[in-house]
C-alpha positions as CSV (number, residue, x, y, z in Angstrom):
1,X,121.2,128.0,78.9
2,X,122.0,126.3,82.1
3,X,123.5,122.9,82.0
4,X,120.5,120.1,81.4
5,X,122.3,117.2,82.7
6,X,121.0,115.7,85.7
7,X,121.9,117.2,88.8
8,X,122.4,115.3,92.5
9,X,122.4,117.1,95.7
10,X,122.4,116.6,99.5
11,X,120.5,118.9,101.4
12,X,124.2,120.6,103.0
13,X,125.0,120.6,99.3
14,X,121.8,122.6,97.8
15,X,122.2,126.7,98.0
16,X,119.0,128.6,99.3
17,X,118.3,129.5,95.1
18,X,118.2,125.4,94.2
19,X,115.8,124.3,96.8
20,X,113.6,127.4,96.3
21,X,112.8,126.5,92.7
22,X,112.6,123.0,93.5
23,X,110.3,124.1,96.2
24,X,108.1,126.4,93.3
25,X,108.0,123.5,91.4
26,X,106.7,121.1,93.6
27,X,104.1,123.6,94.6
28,X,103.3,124.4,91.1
29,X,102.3,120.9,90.7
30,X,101.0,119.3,93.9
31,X,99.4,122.3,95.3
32,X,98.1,124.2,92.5
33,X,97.5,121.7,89.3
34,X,96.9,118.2,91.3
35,X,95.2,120.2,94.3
36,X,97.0,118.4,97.1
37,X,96.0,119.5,99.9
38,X,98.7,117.7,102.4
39,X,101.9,119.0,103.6
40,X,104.6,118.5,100.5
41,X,107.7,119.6,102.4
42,X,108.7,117.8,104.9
43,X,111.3,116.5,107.0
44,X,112.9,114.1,104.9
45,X,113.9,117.1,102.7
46,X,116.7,118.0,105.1
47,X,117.8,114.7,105.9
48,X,121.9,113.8,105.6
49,X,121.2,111.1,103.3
50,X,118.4,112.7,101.0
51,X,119.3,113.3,97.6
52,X,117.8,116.0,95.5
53,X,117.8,115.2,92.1
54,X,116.7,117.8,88.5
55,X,117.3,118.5,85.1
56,X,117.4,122.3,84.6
57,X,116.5,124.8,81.7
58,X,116.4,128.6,81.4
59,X,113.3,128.8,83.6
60,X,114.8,126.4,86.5
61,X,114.2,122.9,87.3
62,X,112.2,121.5,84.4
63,X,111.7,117.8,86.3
64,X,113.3,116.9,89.7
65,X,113.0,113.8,92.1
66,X,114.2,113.1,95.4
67,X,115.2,109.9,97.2
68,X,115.4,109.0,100.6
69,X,117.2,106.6,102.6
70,X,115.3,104.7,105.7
71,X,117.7,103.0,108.3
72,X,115.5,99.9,107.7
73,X,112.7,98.9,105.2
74,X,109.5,100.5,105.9
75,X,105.8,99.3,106.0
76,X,104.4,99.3,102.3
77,X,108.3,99.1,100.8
78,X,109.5,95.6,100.9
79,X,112.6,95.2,101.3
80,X,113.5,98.5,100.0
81,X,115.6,101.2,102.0
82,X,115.3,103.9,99.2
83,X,112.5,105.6,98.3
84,X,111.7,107.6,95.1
85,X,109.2,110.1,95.5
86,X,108.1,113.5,94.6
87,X,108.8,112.6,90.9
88,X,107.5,115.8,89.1
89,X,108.1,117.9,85.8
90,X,106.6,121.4,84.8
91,X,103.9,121.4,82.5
92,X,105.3,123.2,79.9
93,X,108.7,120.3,79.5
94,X,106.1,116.8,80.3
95,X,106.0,114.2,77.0
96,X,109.7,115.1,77.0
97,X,111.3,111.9,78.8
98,X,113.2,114.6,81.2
99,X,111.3,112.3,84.3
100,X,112.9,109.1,82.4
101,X,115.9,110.6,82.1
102,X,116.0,111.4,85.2
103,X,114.6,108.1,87.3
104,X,117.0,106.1,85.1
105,X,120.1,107.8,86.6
106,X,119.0,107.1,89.7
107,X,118.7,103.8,89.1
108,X,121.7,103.6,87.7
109,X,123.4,105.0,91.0
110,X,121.0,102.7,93.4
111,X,120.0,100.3,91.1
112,X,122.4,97.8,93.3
113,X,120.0,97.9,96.1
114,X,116.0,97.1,96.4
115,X,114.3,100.7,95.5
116,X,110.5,101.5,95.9
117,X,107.8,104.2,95.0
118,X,104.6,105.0,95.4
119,X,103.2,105.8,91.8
120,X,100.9,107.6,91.1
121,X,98.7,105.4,89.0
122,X,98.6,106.8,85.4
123,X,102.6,106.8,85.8
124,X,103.1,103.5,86.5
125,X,103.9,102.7,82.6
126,X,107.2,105.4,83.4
127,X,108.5,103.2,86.5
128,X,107.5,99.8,84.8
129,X,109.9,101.0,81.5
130,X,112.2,101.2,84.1
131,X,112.3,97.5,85.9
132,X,109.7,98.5,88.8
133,X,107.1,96.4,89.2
134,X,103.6,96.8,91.2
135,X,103.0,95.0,93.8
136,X,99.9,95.4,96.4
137,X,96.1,96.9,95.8
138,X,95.5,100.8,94.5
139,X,95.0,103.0,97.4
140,X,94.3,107.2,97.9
141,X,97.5,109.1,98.7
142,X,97.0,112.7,99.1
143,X,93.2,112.1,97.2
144,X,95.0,110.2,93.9
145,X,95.7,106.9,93.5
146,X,98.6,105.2,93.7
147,X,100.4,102.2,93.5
148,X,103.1,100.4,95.5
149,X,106.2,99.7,92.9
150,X,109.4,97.9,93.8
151,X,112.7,97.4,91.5
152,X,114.8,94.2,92.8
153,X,118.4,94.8,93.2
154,X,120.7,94.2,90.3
155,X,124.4,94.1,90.0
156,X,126.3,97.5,89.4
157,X,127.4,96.7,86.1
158,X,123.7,95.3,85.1
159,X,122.1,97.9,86.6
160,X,124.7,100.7,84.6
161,X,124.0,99.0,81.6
162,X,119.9,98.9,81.4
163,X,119.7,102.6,82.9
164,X,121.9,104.2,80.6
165,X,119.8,107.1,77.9
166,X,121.3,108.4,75.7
């Protein structure tokens, strides 16, 4: 069984097997379950300072994230720089706290600086477990609402402490 801590990589880091399976994920969820029908890969994918983010099992990545880094804060984010987005987990793994799990390492990397997402509404109880906070009206993204969330900055030691799972 492949190793199910989370794992953190840049896209010059990721090999062509990774980001295919992250790719099948994402597609497996937007595309065919949620029936997205907006362009899910993007740029920001391949950016330097992009981080791809997933918890693994025998069948690939089980949930995954990615954050992104804007050179200043951006319409709709506050003050934040970093986004989190593209939070997903396969079906058969969800009601397992892998997504948690896996936002709360994240914030315990970048929980020194402002972060932001846009939530999809029935998950905002996930990012509100984990400091975010709503902010703003519900609006359609992609056809589903969503919700603007935004975590203040904390200090690195704080932020270690209150993101740590067990």
């Amino acid at each position: 069984m492949p190793d199910s801590s989370p794992q953190c990589r840049t896209w010059a880091d990721l090999s062509l097997d990774e980001f295919f399976d992250i790719a099948a994920l994402r597609t497996e969820v937007f595309f065919l379950e949620q029936r997205i029908d907006e362009p899910e890969l993007d740029a920001r994918d391949r950016e330097p300072t992009t981080e791809h983010w997933w918890i693994a099992d025998d069948r690939g990545p089980a949930t995954y994230l990615r954050v992104v880094v804007d050179g200043t804060p951006q319409p709709g984010n506050r003050d934040a720089r970093t986004l989190i987005g593209r939070v997903v987990t396969r079906a058969d793994r969800r009601g397992e706290g892998l997504a948690r799990r896996l936002l709360a390492h994240v914030v315990e990397r970048h929980g020194h600086e402002p972060l932001a997402l846009h939530a999809q509404v029935y998950a905002q109880p996930l990012y509100a477990g984990l400091g975010f906070a709503a902010y703003g009206d519900e609006y359609l993204e992609a056809g589903i609402p969503h919700i603007g969330m935004h975590r203040a900055p904390t200090s690195p030691s704080a932020s270690a402490q209150g993101a740590r799972v067990g």
